[in-house]
N, C-alpha and C positions, 0 to 999 in steps of 0.2 A: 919938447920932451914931456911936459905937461899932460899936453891932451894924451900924447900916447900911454901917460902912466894910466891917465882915467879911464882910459878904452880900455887899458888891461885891469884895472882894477874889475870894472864892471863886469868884461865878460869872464873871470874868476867866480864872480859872485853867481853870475846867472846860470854858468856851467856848474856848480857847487850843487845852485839849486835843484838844476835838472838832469844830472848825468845818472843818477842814479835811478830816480821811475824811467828814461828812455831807457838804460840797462835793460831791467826790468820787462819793459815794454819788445825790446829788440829781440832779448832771448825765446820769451813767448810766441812771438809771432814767425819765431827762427823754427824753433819748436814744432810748431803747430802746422806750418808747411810742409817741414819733413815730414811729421805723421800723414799729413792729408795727399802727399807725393808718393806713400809708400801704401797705405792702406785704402781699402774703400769696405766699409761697413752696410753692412744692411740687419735688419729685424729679420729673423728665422719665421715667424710668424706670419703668415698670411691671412688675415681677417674675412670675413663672409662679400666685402665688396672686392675682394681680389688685391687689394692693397696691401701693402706694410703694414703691423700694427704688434704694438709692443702686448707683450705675450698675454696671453686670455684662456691656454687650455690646457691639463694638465700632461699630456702624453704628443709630441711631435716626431716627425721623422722628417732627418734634415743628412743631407746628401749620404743617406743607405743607414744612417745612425738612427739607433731609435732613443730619445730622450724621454726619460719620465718624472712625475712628479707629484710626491704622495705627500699630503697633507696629514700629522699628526695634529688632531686636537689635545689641546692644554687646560678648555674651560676657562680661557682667563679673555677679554676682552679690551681691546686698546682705550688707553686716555683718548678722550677729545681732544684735538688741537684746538687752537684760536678758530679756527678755520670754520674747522666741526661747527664748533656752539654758535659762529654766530651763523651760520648756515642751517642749524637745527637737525647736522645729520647723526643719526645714530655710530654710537661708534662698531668699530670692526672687529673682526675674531682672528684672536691671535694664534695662531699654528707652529709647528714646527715643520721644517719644508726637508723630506729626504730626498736626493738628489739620485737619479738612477740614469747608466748608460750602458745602453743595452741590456738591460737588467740586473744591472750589478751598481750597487748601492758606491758612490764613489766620496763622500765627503762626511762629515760629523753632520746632524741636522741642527739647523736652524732658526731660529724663530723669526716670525715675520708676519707684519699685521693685513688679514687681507683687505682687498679694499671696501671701504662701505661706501660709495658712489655707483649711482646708477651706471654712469659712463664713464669709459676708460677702464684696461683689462684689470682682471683680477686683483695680478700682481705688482700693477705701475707702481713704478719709484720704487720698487723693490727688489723685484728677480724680472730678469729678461733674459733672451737668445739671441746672441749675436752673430752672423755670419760673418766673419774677417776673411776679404782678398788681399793676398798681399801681391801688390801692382810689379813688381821686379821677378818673383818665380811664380804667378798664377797658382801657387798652394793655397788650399780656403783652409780654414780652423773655425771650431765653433765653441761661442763661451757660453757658459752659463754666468753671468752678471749680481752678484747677489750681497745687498745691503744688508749689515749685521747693526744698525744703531734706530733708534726709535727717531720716528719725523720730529719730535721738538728737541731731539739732541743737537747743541751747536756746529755747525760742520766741523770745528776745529776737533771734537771728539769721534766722528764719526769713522766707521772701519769699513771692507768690504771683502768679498772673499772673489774669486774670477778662478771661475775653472777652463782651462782651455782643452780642447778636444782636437786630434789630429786625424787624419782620413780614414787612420788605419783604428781606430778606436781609444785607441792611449791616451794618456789626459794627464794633466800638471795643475795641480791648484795654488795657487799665491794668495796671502791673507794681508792687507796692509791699509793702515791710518793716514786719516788725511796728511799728518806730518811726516811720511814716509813715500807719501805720492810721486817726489821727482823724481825715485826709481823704478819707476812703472809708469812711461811716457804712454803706454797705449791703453794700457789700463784705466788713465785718465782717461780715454778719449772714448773707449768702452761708457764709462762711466755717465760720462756729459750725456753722450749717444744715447743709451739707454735710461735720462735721469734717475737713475740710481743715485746720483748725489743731493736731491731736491735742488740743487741750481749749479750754474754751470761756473766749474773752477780750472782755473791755470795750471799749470806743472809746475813751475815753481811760486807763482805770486797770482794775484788775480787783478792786478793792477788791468789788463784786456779785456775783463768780465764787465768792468763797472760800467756803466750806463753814462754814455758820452753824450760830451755838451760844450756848447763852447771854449767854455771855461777850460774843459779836459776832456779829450789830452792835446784840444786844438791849440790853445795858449800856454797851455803847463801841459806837460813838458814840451810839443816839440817847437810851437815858436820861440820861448825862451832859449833852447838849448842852441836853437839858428841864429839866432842872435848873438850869444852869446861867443857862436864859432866866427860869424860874421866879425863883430867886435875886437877879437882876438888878433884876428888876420890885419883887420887897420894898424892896428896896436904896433903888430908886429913890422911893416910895412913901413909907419911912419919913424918906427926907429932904424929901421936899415938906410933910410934916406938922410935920415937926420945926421949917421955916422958916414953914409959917403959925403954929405955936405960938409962934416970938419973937415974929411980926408981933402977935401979940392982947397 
């Protein structure tokens, strides 16, 4: 009865340890199948080599819609990031972005810094076009994508506004904070898609973001957590025999 209590004590401890990043870990990747099972994304944008490419032009037409996008000057110009200074790049001009569909202005403008790099569009990491199939009824919808917090803001502050566009021209806009993200599973995936979030986060945790290593999440969490279920089952095992062996 000994050993059995230690094999349970153990796998207590080891399950304690790790049931909660697998949680974690399971939802996400539970998450993240249904969105990739139900939607397929593409960039509205089509670039000079005929490829995808995250948006670059102010006026697009995307299936009979005509999308536009007018730049208000503010005269104010962005902080350098870390990034900037030590790359020597000048910093960028900050605008207000009005939003037009079909010619009808549809959302409060903006601000948003454009980009001061030679490569990569305009608007990266800030405003994109997204074409959304949704794989179950073949209906596309199309977002406008749009980052409302400055690049060295912490993501944990960060906001974004997602306009979505229906066939027939009608449109619905949602505004919401990283800490309100679990209610906007595709919004997230907009988000990732289009880096609007400067890096890529979880629906509810980012525990599947981090940059895997042996260490994790190969031995914490899910060897431990095997373990710990393995351990359990001996546990359990050698006490059922132990009580048929009084019973004989």
């Amino acid at each position: 009865m000994k050993k059995a209590r230690y094999y349970f004590i153990f796998s207590l401890i080891l399950l304690a340890l790790s049931c909660i990043p697998m949680f974690h870990m399971l939802r996400e990747l539970w998450i993240e199948t249904k969105m990739g099972n139900t939607y397929e994304i593409h960039e509205a944008y089509i670039g000079k080599d005929g490829f995808e490419n995250s948006l670059d032009v102010q006026e697009l037409n995307v299936n009979g819609i005509n999308l536009k996008i007018e730049e208000e000057k503010t005269n104010k110009l962005a902080p350098l990031t870390s990034f900037d200074a030590e790359e020597n790049v000048p910093p960028g001009e900050i605008v207000k972005i009005h939003l037009f569909i079909n010619n009808k202005e549809v959302s409060t403008p903006d601000e948003i810094w454009l980009s001061n790099r030679p490569k990569g569009g305009r608007y990266f990491s800030w405003l994109d076009v997204l074409i959304v199939k949704n794989k179950r009824t073949d209906e596309q919808q199309v977002y406008f994508v749009q980052r409302l917090t400055g690049d060295e803001d912490p993501i944990e502050k960060q906001k974004w506004k997602i306009i979505g566009i229906n066939q027939n021209g009608t449109y619905s806009e949602e505004r919401f904070t990283y800490a309100e993200r679990s209610n906007h599973a595709l919004g997230v995936e907009l988000i990732n898609f289009s880096y609007t979030g400067l890096m890529s986060m979880g629906h509810h945790s980012n525990i599947t973001k981090a940059y895997p290593s042996l260490f994790f999440p190969i031995i914490y969490p899910i060897l431990t957590c095997l373990l710990g279920v393995i351990l359990l089952i001996i546990a359990i095992v050698l006490t059922v025999k132990k009580k048929n062996l009084f019973r004989l």
